[in-house]
C-alpha positions as CSV (number, residue, x, y, z in Angstrom):
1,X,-12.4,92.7,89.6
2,X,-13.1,96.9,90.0
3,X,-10.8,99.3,89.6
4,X,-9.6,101.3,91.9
5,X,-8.3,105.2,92.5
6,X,-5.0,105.6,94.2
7,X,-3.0,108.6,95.5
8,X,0.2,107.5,96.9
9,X,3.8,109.7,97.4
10,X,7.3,108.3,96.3
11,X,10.2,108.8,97.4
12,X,11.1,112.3,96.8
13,X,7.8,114.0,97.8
14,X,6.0,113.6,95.1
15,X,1.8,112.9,94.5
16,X,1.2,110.4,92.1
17,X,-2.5,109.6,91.2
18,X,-3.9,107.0,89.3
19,X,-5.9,103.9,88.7
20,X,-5.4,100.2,89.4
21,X,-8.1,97.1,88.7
22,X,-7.6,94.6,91.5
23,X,-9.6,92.3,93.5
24,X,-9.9,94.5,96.8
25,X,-8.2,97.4,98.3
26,X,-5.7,94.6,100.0
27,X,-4.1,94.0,96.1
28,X,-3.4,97.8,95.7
29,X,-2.2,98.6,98.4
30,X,0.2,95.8,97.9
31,X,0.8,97.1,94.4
32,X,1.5,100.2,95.4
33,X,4.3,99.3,98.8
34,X,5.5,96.9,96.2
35,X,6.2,99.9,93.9
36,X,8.0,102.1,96.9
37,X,5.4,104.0,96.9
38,X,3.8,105.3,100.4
39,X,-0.1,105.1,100.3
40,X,-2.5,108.2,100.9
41,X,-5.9,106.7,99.4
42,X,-7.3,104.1,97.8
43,X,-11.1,104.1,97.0
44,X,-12.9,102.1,94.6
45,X,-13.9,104.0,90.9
46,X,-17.6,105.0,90.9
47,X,-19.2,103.2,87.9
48,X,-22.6,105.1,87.4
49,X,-25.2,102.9,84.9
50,X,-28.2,104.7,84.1
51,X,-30.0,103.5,87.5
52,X,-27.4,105.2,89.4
53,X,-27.5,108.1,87.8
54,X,-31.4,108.4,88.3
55,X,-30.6,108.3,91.7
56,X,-27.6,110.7,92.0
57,X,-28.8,113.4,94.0
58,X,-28.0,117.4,93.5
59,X,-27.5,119.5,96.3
60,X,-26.8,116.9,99.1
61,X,-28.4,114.0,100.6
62,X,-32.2,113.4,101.1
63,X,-33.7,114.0,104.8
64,X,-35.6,110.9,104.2
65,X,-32.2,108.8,103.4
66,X,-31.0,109.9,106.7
67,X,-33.7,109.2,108.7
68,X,-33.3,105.7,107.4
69,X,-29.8,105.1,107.8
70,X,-30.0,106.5,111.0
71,X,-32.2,104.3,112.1
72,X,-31.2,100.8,110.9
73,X,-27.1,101.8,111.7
74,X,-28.7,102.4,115.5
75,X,-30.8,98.7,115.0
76,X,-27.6,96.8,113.6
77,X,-25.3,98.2,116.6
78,X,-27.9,97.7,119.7
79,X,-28.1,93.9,117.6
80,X,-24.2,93.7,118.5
81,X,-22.6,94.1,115.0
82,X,-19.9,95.8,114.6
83,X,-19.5,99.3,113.7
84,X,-17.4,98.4,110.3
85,X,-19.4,96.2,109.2
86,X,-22.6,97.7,109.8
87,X,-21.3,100.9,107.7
88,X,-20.2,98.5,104.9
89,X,-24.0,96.7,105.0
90,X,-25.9,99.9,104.7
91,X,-23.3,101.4,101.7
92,X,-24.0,98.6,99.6
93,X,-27.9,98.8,100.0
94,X,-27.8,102.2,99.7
95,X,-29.7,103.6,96.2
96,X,-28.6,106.9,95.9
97,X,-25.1,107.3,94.9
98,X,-24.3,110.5,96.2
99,X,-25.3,108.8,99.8
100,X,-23.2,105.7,99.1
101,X,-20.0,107.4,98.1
102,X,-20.2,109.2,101.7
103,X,-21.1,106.0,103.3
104,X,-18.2,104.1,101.1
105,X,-15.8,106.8,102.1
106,X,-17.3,106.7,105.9
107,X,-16.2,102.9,106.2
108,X,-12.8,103.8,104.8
109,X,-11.7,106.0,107.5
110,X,-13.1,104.5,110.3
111,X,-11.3,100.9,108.8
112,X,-7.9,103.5,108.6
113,X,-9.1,104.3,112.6
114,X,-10.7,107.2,112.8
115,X,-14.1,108.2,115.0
116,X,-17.6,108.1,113.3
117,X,-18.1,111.6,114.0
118,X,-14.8,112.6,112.6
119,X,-15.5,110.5,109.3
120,X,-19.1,111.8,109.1
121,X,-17.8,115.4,109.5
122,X,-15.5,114.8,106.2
123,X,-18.6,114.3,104.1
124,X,-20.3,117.6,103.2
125,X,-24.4,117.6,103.0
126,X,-24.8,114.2,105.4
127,X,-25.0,115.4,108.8
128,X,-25.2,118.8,110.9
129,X,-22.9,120.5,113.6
130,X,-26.2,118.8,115.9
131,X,-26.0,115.2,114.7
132,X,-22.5,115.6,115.1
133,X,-22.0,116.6,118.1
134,X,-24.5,114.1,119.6
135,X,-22.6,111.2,117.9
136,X,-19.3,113.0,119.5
137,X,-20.6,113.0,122.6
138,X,-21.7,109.2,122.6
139,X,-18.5,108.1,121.6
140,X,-16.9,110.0,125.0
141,X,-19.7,108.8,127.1
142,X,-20.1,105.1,125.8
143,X,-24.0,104.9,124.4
144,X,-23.0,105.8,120.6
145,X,-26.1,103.5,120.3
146,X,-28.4,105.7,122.2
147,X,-26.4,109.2,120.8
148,X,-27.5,107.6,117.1
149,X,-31.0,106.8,118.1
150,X,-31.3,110.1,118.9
151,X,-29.8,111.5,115.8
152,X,-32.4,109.6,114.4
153,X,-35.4,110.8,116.2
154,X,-33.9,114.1,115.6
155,X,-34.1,113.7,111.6
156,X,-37.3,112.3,111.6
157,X,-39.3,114.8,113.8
158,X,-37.2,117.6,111.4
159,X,-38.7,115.6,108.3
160,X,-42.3,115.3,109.6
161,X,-41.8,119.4,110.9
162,X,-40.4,120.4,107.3
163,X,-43.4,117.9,105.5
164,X,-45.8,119.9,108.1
165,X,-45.0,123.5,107.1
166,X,-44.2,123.1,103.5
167,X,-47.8,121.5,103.5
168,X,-49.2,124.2,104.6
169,X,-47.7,126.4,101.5
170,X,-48.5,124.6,98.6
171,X,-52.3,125.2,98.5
172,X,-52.0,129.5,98.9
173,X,-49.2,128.7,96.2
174,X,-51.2,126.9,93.9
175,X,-53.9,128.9,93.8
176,X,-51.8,131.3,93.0
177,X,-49.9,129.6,90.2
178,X,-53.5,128.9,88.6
179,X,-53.9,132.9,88.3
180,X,-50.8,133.6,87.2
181,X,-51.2,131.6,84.6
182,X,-55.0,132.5,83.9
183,X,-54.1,135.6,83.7
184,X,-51.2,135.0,81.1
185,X,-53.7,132.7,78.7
186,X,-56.4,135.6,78.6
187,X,-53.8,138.4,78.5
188,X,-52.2,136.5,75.3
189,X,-55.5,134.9,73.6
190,X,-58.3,136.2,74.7
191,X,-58.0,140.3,75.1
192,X,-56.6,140.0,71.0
193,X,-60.0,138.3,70.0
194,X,-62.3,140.8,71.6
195,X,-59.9,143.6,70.3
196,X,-60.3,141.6,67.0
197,X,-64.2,140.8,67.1
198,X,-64.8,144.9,68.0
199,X,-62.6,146.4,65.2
200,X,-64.7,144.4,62.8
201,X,-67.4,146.6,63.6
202,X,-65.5,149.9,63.3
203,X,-66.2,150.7,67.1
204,X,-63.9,152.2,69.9
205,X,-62.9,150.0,73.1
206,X,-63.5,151.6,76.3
207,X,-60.5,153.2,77.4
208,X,-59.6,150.9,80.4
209,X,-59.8,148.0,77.8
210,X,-57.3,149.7,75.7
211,X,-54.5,149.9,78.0
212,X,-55.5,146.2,78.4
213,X,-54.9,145.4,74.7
214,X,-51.7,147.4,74.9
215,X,-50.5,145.0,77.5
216,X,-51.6,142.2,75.8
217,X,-49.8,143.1,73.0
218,X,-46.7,143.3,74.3
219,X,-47.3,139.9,75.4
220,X,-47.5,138.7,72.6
221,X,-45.0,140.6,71.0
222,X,-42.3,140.2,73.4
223,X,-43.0,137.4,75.8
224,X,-39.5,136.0,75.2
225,X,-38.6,139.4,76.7
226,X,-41.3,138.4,80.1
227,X,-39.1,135.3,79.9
228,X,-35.8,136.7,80.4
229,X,-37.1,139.4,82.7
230,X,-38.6,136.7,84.8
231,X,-35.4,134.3,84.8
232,X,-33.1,137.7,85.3
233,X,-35.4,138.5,88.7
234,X,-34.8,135.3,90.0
235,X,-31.3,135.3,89.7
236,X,-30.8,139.0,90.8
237,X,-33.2,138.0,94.0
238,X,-30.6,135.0,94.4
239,X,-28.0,136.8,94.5
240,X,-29.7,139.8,96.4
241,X,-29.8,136.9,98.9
242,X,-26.6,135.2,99.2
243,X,-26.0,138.8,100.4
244,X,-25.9,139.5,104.2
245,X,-27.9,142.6,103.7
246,X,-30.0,141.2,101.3
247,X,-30.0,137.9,103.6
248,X,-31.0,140.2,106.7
249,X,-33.5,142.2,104.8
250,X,-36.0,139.1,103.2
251,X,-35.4,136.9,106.7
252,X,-36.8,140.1,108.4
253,X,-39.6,140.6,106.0
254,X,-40.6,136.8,106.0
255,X,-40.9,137.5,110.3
256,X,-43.2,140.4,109.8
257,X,-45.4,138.9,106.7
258,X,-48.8,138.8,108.1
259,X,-50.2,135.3,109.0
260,X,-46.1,133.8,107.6
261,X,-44.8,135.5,110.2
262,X,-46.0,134.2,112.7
263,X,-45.5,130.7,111.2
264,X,-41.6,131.8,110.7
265,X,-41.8,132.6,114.5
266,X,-42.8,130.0,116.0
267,X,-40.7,127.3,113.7
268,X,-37.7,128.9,114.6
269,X,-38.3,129.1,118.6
270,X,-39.6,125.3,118.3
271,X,-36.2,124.4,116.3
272,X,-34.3,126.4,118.8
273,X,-35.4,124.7,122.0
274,X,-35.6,121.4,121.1
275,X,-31.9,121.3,119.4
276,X,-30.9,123.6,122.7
277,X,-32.5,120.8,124.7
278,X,-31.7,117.6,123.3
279,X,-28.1,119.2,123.0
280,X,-27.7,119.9,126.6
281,X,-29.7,116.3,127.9
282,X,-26.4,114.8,126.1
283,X,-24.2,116.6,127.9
284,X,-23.1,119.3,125.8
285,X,-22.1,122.5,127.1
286,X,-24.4,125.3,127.1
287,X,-21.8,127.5,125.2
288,X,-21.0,125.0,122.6
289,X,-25.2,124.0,122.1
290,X,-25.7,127.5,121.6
291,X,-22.8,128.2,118.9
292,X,-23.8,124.5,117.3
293,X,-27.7,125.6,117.4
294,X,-27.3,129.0,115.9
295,X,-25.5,127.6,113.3
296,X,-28.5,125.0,112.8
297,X,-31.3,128.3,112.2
298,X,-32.0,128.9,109.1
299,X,-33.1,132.8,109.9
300,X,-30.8,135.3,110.4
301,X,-32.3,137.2,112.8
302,X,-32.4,134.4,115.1
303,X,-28.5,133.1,114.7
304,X,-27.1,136.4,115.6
305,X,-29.6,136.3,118.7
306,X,-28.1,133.3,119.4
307,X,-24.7,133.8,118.8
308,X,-24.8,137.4,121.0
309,X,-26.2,135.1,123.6
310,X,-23.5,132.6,123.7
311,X,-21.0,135.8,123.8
312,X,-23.3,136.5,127.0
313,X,-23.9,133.3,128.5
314,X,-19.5,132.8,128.4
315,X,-19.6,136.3,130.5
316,X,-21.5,134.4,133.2
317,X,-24.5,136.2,132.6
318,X,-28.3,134.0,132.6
319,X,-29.5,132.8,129.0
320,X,-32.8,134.3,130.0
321,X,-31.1,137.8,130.3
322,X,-29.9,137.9,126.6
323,X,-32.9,135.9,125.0
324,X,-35.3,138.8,126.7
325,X,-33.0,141.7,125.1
326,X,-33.9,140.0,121.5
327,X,-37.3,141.5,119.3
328,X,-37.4,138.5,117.7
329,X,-37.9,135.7,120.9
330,X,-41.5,136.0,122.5
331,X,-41.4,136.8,125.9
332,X,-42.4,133.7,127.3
333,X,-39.8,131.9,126.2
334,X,-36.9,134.0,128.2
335,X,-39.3,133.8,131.1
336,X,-39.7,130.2,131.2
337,X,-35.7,130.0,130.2
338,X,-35.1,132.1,133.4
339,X,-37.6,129.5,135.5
340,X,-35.8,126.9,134.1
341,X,-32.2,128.2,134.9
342,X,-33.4,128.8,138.5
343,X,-34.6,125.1,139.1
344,X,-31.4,123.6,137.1
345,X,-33.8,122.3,134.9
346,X,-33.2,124.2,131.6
347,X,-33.0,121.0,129.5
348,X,-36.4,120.0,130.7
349,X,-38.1,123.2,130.4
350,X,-36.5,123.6,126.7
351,X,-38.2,120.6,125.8
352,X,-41.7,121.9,127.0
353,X,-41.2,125.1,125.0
354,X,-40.5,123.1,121.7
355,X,-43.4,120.6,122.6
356,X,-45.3,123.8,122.9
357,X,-44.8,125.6,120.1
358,X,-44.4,122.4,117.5
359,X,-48.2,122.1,118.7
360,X,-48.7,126.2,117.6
361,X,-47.3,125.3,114.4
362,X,-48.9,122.1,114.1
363,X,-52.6,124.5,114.5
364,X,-51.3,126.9,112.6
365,X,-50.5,124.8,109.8
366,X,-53.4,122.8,109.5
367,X,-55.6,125.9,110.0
368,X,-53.3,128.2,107.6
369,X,-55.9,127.4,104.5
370,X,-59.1,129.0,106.4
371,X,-56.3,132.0,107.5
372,X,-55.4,132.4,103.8
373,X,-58.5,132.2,102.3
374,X,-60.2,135.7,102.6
375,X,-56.8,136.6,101.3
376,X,-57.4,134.2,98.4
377,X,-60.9,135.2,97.4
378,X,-60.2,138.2,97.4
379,X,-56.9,138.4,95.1
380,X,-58.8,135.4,93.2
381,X,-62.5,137.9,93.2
382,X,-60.1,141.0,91.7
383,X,-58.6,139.4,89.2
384,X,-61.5,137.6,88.0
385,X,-64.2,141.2,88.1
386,X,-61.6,142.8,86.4
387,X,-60.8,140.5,83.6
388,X,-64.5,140.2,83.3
389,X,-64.8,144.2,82.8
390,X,-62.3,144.6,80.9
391,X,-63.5,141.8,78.2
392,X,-67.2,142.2,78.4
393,X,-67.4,145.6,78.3
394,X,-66.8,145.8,74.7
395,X,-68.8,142.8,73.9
396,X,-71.9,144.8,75.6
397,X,-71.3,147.8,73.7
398,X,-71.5,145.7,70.1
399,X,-75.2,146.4,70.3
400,X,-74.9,149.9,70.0
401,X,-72.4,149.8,67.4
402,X,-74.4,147.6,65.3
403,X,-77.5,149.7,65.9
């Protein structure tokens, strides 16, 4: 027996909600016609133990979970099961919870009739306007098995490029992190010894020591203040972001960051083209792959390129034409657009450009830690001289003192 959450309408108009224990979905419905009572939903109660809330996840559905059930829905249906059951086989061996109430409420609607794509689309965080789409467009043309296999290739080759780049960030980051808090331990422990080690001996600190200690001092005075401060920028910078100025302002800044923007560059123009390409090899319409992949960017800059595009592309004008007007597109990519629009062959040409520039940011990646690290030693060299200055100074000038 599980229990069950209804909403049903009687017969004056009215929403009643409420719970039932039953055997299946079968019984309550029953229940509920029995009742006079027309049904609007019927969904089994969530129980969450403590396993399943170790596996709830916060802020959508892992990449990984997708690639996954992407792949085995595509195995089960090219095996000949049906679409039901397949959906029914993959919720109940699915860990996280938040992924199995989608897939749970998936196999509901497509048992009450409705498309995949239509029931996907009702569960936030699961899939994109581009997986979407694709299944869409499989279930007009016939090879939902094929359209799902590609949605599939899609996440994985968007896992492996997100694994690639966010690689590349955590070493520069980490070396960071390690000064950062360097810095902090010294500032907070060490500068107050040498300040207290010198006073002993009744001599002065050298003057750029002494704006040291003052700063240490406040550290350790009011580091709950650093605390705050630090917590407050965050949130001010998050909400400076969920701004559209703010949004346009740091997207533009990350594109012209020495060595990052670059990076930014080229994973934007190698997630345009092959979403533009695999798009349009399904048979999606140029206008509606370009509204559906600007959505998909995640810079700024580059949707509104995309989205004035579209607005020129449904005016009959060339894709190259708009994509060459845009600062933010290389030039060889409207030119080869433009060679592939002349030999009906855009979809083809699309693909060479992503293959291209996946292997840029492929080099780039790997290669970003030799990039970075005259940067590194640098920042790394500073920090470190000037710390040793500032504390050995006045450990050098002891000898005179006690002379």
């Amino acid at each position: 027996m599980a229990v069950y959450e209804y909403i049903a309408v009687d017969n004056k108009g009215k929403r009643i909600k409420g719970d039932y224990e039953a055997k299946d979905r079968n019984a309550v419905v029953d229940y509920l016609h029995q009742k006079g009572l027309v049904v609007l939903h019927v969904d089994e109660k969530l129980k969450m133990g403590l396993k399943d809330i170790m596996n709830l996840q916060i802020g959508g559905v892992p990449l990984k979970s997708k690639v996954i059930f992407s792949k085995q829905l595509a195995t089960m249906l090219s095996a000949g099961l049906p679409l039901l059951q397949a959906l029914e086989v993959l919720a109940n061996q699915e860990k996280n919870v938040t992924f199995r109430k989608s897939l749970e409420d998936v196999s509901r609607l497509v048992e009450g009739g409705s498309k995949l794509s239509k029931a996907l689309a009702k569960q936030k965080g699961v899939y994109s306007d581009v997986e979407l789409n694709l299944i869409a467009a499989g279930e007009e043309s016939g090879n939902l098995v094929e359209m799902i296999h590609k949605v599939a290739i899609n996440l994985e080759k968007e896992k492996d490029f997100k694994a690639k780049v966010r690689g590349a960030m955590i070493y520069p980051a980490i070396i960071f992190l390690a000064v950062i808090v360097v810095v902090v331990l010294l500032m907070m422990f060490m500068v107050p010894a040498v300040e207290d080690l010198y006073s002993d001996f009744g001599g002065e600190l050298p003057f750029i020591t002494q704006v040291v200690v003052k700063i240490s001092n406040f550290f350790v005075s009011f580091w709950w203040a650093l605390v705050i401060f630090a917590i407050g920028s965050v949130i001010a910078f998050k909400y400076y972001h969920s701004t559209p100025s703010g949004r346009s302002t740091v997207d533009k800044f990350l594109l012209n960051m020495p060595i990052f923007g670059q990076l930014n560059t080229k994973v934007q123009v190698a997630e345009f083209s092959r979403l533009l390409s695999m798009l349009l090899t399904s048979g999606v319409s140029i206008l509606d792959a370009l509204k559906i992949v600007s959505g998909a960017l995640s810079n700024v800059h580059f949707k509104a390129a995309l989205q004035e595009a579209a607005k020129e592309v449904e005016k009959g004008t060339p894709l190259a034409v708009p994509i060459s007007k845009s600062e933010d597109f290389p030039l060889i990519v409207s030119r080869m657009i433009a060679t592939g629009e002349s030999t009906g062959n855009l979809d083809k040409v699309l693909g060479d450009i992503a293959k291209y520039y996946q292997t840029e940011v492929d080099n780039l990646t790997s290669n970003l830690t030799k990039l970075m690290e005259p940067v590194i030693l640098l920042v790394v060299g500073g920090v470190v001289a000037f710390l040793a200055l500032v504390v050995y100074m006045p450990i050098y000038g002891l000898a005179e003192v006690v002379a």
